[in-house]
C-alpha positions in Angstrom: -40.9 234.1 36.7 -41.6 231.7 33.5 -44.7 230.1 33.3 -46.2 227.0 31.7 -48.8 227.2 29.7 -52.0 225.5 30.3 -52.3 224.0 26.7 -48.3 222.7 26.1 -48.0 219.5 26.5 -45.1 218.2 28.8 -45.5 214.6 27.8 -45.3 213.8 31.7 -49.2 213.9 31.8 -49.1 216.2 34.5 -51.2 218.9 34.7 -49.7 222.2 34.7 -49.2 224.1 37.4 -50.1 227.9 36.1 -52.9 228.4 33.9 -54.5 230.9 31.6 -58.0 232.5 31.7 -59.9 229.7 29.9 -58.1 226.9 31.4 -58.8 228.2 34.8 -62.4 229.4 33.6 -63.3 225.7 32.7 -60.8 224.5 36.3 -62.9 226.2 38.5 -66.6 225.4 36.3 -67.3 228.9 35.8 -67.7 231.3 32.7 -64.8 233.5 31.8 -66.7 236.6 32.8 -67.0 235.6 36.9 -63.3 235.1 36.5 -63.0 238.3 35.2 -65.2 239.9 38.1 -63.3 237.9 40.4 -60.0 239.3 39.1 -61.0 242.3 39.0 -62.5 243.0 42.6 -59.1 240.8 44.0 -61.2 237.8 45.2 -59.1 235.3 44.2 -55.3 235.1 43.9 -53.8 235.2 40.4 -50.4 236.8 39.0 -50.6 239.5 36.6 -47.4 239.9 34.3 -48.0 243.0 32.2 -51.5 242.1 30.5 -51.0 238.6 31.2 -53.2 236.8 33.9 -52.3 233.7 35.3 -53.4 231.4 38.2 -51.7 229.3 40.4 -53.3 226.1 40.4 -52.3 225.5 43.7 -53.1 228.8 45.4 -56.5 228.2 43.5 -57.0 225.0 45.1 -56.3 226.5 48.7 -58.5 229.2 47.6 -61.4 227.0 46.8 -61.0 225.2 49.9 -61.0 228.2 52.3 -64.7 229.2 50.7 -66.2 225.8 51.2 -69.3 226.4 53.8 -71.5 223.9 53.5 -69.8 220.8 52.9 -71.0 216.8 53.2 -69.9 217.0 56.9 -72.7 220.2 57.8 -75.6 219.1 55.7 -75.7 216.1 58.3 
């Protein structure tokens, strides 16, 4: 499995699809430590590849949609 890093630049202006800790840290608006917490008690899915942690931005974007609880729709 190859993955992209979050700070190459593809030219494309895309953004890429796997991340590391800080650009999913500052993705998801939260400190580097909760993603570590997060990681580490298996909240949220991510890809480990020796002592490498990635994140699928996809699965993270499912992942942040299955927590959502109170959205515009309930406060009404």
């Amino acid at each position: 499995m190859q993955f992209e890093s979050a700070t190459s630049s593809t030219g494309s202006g895309l953004d890429p699809r796997w991340l590391d800790v800080d650009a999913a840290a500052r993705y998801l608006c939260m400190s580097r430590h909760s993603l570590y917490h997060r990681v580490n008690r298996r909240q949220m899915p991510f890809v480990r590849q020796g002592r490498v942690i990635r994140f699928d931005r996809f699965a993270l974007d499912r992942w942040m949609a299955k927590g959502v609880r109170h959205g515009f729709d309930e406060a009404r």
